[in-house]
N, C-alpha and C positions, 0 to 999 in steps of 0.2 A: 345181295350175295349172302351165300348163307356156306360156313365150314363146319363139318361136324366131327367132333371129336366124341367115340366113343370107347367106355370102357366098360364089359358088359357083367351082367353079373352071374359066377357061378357059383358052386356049392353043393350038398348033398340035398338040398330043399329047391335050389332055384337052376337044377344042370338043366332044365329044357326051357328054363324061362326067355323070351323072346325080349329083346332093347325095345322099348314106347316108341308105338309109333310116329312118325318124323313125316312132316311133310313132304313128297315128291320132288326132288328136285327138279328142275328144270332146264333146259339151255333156250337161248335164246338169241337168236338168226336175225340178222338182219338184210333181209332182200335184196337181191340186186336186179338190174334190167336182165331182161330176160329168165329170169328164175321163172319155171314152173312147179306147184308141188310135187308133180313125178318127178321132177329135174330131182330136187331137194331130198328129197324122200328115195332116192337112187341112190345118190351120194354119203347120205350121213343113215338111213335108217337102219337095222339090223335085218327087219322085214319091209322093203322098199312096199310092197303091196298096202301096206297098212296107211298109206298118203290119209284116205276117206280120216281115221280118226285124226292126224292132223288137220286139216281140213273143217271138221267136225268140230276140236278143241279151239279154233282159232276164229270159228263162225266166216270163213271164207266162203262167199256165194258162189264164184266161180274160180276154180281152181286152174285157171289159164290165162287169168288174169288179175295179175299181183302187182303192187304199185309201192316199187321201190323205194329201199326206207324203211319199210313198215318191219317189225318184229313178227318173228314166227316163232312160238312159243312148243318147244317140242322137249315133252318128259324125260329123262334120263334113260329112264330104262327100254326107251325105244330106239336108243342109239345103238351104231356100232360100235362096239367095245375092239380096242388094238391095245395089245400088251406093251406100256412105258416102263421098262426096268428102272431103279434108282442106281444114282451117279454117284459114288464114293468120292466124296472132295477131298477126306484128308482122314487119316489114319492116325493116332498115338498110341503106342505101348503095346498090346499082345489084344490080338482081336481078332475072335476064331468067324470062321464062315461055313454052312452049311449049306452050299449051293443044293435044288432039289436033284436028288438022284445019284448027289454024290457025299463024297468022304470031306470030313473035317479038314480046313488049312487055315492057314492067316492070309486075313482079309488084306487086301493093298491098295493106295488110291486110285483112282481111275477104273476101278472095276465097275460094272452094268450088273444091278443085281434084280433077278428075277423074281416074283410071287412065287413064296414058299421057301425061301430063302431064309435059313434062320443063323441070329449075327450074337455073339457075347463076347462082351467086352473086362475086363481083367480089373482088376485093381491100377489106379492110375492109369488109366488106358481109355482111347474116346475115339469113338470115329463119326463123322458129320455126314448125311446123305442129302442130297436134292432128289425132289421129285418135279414130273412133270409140268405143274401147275409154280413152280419156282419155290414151294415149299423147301424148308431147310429142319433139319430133325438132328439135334447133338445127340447120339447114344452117349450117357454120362458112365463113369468107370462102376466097373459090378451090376453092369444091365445086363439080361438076357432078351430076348426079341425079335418079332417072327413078322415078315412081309407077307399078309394073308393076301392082298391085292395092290395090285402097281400097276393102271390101266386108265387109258387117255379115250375120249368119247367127240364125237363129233369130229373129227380128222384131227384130234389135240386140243380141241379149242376148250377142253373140259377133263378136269381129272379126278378120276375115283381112290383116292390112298386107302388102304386099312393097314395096319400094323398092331400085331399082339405084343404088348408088353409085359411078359410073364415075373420080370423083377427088376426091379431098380427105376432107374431113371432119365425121364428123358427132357429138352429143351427142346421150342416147336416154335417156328416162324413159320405161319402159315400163310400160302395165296397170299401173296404181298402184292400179286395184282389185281386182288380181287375177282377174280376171273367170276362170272356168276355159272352157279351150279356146279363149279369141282367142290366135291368133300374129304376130308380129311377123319379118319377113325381111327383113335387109339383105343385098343381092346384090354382091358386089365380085368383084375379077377373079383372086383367087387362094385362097380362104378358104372354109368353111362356118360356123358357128358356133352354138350348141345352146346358150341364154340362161335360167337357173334366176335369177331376180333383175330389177332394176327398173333401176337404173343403170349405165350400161357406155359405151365409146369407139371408133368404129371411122375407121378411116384406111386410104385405099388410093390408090397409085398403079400405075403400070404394073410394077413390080419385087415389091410387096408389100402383103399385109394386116397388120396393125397394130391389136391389139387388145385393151383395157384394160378391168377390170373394176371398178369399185368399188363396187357391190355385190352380194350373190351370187352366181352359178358362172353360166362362159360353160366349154362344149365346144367347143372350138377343130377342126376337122379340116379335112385339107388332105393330098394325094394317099396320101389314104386308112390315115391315122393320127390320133389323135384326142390333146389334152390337156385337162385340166380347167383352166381358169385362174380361180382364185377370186379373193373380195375382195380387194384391192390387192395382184394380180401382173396380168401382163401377159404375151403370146405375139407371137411375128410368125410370117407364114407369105409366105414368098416363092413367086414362081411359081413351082409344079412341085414344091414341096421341101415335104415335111411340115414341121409346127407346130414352130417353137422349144419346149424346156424351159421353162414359166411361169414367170418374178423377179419379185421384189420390184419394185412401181414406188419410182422416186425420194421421199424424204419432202417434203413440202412446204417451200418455202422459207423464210428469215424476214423477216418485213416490216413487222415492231415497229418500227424503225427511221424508217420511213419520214415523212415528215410529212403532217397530218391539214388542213393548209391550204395552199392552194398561188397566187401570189399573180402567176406568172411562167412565159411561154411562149418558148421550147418547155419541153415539161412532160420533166422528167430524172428518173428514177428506178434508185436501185440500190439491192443487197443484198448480203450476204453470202454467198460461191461454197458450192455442196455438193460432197462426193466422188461421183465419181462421172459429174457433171453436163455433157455434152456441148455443149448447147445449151439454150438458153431459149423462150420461149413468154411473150409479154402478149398481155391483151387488158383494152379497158376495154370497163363496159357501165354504165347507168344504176343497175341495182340490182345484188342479189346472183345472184340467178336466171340472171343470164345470157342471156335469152333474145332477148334484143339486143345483139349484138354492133357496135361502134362504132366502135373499133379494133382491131390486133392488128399485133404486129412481133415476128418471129423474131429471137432476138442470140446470140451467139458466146458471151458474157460478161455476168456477171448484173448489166445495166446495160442500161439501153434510152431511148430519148427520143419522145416524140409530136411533131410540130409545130403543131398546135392542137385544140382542143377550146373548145366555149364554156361561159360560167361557169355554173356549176351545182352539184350531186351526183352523184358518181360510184363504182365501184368497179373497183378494179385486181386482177386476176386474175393470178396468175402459176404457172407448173410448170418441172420441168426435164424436160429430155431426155435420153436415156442412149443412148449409142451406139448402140444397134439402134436407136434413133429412137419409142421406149417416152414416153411422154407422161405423168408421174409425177403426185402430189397435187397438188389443187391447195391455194392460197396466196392469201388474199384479203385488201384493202386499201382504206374505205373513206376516200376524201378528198372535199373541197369546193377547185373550182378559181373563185377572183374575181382574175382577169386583166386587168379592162376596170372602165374605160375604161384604156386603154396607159398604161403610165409611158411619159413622154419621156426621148431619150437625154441626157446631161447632158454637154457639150460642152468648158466652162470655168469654172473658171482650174484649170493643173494642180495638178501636188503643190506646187509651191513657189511661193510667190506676195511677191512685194517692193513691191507697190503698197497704201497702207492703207485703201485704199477698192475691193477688188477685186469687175471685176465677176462676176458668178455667169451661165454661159448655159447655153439648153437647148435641144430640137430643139422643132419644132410638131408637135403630133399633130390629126390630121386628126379633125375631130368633137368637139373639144375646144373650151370657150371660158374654159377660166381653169385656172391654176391653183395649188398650195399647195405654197409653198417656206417649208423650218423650215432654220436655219441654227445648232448648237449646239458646245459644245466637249465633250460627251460624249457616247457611242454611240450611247447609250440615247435620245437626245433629252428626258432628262425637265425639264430648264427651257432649252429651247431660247429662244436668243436673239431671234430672229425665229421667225414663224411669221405668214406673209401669203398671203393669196390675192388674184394678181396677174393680169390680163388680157394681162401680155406675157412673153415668151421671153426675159428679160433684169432683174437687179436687182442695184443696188450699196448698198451702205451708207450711209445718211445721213452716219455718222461713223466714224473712222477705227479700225482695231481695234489691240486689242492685238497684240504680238507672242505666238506659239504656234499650236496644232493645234486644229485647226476641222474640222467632219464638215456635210454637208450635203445633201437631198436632194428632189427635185419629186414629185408626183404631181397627174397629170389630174384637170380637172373638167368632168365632161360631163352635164347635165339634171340638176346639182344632185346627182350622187352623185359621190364621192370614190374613184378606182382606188390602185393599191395605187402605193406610193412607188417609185420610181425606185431601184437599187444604189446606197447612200452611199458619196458621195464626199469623200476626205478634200484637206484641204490644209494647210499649215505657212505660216503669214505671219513672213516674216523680213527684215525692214526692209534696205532699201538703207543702205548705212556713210552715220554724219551728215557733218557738212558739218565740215572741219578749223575752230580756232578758231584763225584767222590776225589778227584786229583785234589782237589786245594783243600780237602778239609784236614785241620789238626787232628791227630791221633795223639792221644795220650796214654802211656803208659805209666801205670803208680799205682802202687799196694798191691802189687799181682794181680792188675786188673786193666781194661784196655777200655778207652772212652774215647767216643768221637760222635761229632754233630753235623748233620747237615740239614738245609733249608727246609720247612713245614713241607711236604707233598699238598700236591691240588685236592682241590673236595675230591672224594671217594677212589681214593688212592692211600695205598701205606708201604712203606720200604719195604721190603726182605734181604736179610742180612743174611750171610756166611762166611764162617771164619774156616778157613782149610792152611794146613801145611803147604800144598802144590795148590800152582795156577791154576790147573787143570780143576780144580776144588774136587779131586777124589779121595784125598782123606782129609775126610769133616774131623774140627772140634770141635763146632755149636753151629747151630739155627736159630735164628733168631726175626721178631719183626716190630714193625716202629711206625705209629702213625704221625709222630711229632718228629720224625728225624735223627732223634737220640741211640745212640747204641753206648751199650757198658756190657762187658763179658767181663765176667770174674769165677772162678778165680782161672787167671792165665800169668802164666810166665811169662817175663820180658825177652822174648825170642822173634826172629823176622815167621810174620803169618800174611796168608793173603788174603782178603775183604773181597766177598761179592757182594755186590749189589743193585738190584731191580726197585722198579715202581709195579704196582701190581694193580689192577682193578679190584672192586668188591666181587664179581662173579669168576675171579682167579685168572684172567686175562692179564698175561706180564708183558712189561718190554724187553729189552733189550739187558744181559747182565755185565757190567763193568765189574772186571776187578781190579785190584791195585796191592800192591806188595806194601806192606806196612813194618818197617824196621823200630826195633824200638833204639832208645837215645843209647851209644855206647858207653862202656862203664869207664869213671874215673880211674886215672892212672896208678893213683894211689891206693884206689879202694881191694887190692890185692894184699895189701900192707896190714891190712886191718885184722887178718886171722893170727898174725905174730903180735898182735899188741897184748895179750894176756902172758905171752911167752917173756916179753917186758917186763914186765910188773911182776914176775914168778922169780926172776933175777933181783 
């Protein structure tokens, strides 16, 4: 069996050059009782009269009698030709058709498409065809592409493909049943190529053809020089220049790594770099097949990101590139994306929190009517402290918590199913400084001056003092501050004043201010007496 993949080449030097000549195909009959070559040659010939050169090619002495079994070896090109449209299996993303004769539309599955037929496919966009011979053809996203011929030979038993590939790219399973004598011909604009095998890669732009085999032997030829490029090597042929020397494509990448559930958009995935490795290639499709292509994004770096996809089952395809622009093994990666209903953003309190009743907030998500906040002091949430599903965007604590590190996080509820939790967030509750214990300390008044002590303050903490007339402490008569405790105001009169008093942080973070009315000792009974004592002694 022989398939031929051809991409021919053109140019301002090579526009009438003719593709190397190709051996004749062939079909080949197997006789039944009663077969006569007029029988035969009625049925399948194009000109039934011409039996003699069958006859002739096959050294049959008498053509009336044929002994069933035997092969009858008849040319291609002496067959009847019947037009096999291709079968649209599956459509993705925006993918125009140019049936012959008519106006541009979008292509859709199940469509029969005729020779002359021309199809392009959009960015992220793929549509798969079958031809007659059970051939399968992925149009890849950003291809353009023309059905020159779509045509069954011998009552079907034989299929002629041609297809122009004017840009981009295509994936080719070909004759998977070997069928002997169908050909297959992809026409690109610098390239011929002579296909012994089923599976292979072709790529062309205005500069070059680009052409992968993975499996069995592609004849690569190109201004009139031929390579063999077997199972997993690869050739380029730029315009006008014969076929690169066939390499190694890139080995496939690794993608063990990767995770098998994915819970959060945009969807991010990396791996680990190859030698060698120019550029990158993803693509996602529903299954392994590939034959819907869903997404796809070129990267520099073997790192890539989608912005959405809906939840489902998927498979991540990945290859490298290699500087001639060689499209290596591929690398596949099945995961399960449950993204939805959206985690909400989670808003407040930040890392540090001094209130012990802090509230917890979130964003609204749109289509959402509740949702499940778990609030625990380990990662893991396994005895999470709360765990409530709430109708509003806002929850504090009944009671006040302890001091320490607290993790916490929301996720949506939308028709009763539960989306994946929000990124936890952590926070540290660390109590504002208590309130000084000024009731029991001794105030001293002496020498017109007011002294009182209280206990050292903790490391990185220091008093603040205020001495005012009114509780209210709006009129001050000193400010003062104390890292050991000690207070002394002088000069003051022995008159009732009130003491505030705070703990305060080093970055001016206070607590709570206690004040306390401070009377001084009242005066001896006597001590009124004492301004007539010189009035005494004047007598």
């Amino acid at each position: 069996m022989r398939l031929w993949l051809a991409a021919w080449l053109v140019g301002a030097s090579l526009a009438s050059a003719a593709p190397p000549a190709e051996p004749l195909p062939e079909w080949r009959y197997t006789l039944r009782p009663g077969d006569t070559l007029i029988g035969v040659s009625q049925r399948y010939l194009a000109r039934p009269a011409d039996w003699p050169r069958v006859q002739q090619l096959n050294r049959i002495a008498n053509p009336y009698r044929l002994v069933p079994g035997s092969p009858l070896r008849i040319p291609l090109a002496w067959l009847k030709e019947t037009a096999a449209p291709a079968t649209v299996l599956a459509v993705s993303g925006k993918v125009r058709v140019v049936p012959p004769g008519a106006a541009e539309r979008v292509l859709n599955t199940g469509e029969l498409l005729a020779a002359g037929t021309q199809l392009e496919a959009a960015a992220n966009s793929s549509a798969t065809l079958s031809f007659a011979d059970g051939s399968v053809l992925v149009v890849q996203p950003g291809t353009r592409l023309t059905l020159d011929t779509v045509s069954v030979y011998a009552g079907g038993g034989m299929a002629d493909t041609r297809l122009r590939l004017q840009q981009g790219r295509v994936d080719v399973g070909a004759n998977p049943a070997r069928t002997r004598g169908s050909r297959l011909q992809v026409i690109t604009p610098s390239a011929v190529a002579a296909v012994r095998g089923t599976r292979f890669r072709v790529g062309a732009d205005a500069t070059a053809t680009r052409q992968e085999t993975l499996e069995g032997e592609v004849a690569l030829d190109a201004a009139g020089q031929r390579v063999a490029v077997r199972a997993g090597q690869g050739s380029v042929a730029a315009a006008g220049q014969p076929p690169s020397e066939p390499v190694a494509l890139s080995p496939a990448p690794e993608l063990a790594g990767l995770p098998a559930r994915i819970d959060t958009l945009p969807l991010l995935f990396d791996w680990p770099a190859l030698p060698g490795a120019a550029a990158w290639r993803a693509q996602i499709a529903p299954d392994a097949r590939f034959e819907t292509v869903l997404l796809e994004k070129p990267a520099d770096a073997p790192r890539v990101g989608f912005a959405d996809l809906p939840d489902g089952d998927y498979v991540l395809r990945v290859r490298a590139v290699d500087a001639r622009g060689l499209e290596g093994h591929d690398a596949l990666h099945r995961f399960v994306l449950d993204a939805r209903p959206f985690a909400p953003l989670l808003t407040a309190p930040g890392a540090r929190v001094r209130d012990a009743r802090p509230t917890l907030a979130w964003s609204t998500v749109v289509g959402v009517n509740a949702y499940r906040v778990q609030l625990a002091r380990s990662d893991d949430f396994a005895a999470p402290l709360l765990d409530r599903t709430l109708s509003t965007t806002t929850w504090q604590p009944d009671t006040a918590l302890e001091p320490g590190g607290y993790v916490w996080r929301v996720a949506s509820v939308a028709g009763g199913e539960t989306g994946p939790f929000a990124p936890t967030r952590r926070f540290t509750y660390d109590p504002l400084p208590g309130a000084p214990a000024i009731a029991a300390a001794d105030a001293v008044f002496a020498d017109e001056a007011l002294s009182l002590r209280l206990p050292p303050p903790a490391a990185g903490l220091h008093y603040a003092w205020t001495i005012s007339r009114d509780a209210a402490q709006a009129d001050v008569l000193w400010r003062g501050e104390s890292t050991d405790g000690s207070l002394r105001v002088a000069p003051l009169q022995p008159a009732p004043v009130y003491l505030g008093a705070r703990l305060v942080e080093a970055d001016g973070t206070a607590g709570p201010t206690v004040v306390r009315r401070l009377d001084p000792p009242p005066r001896p009974a006597w001590e009124p007496w004492l301004v007539l004592l010189p009035l005494l002694f004047a007598l």
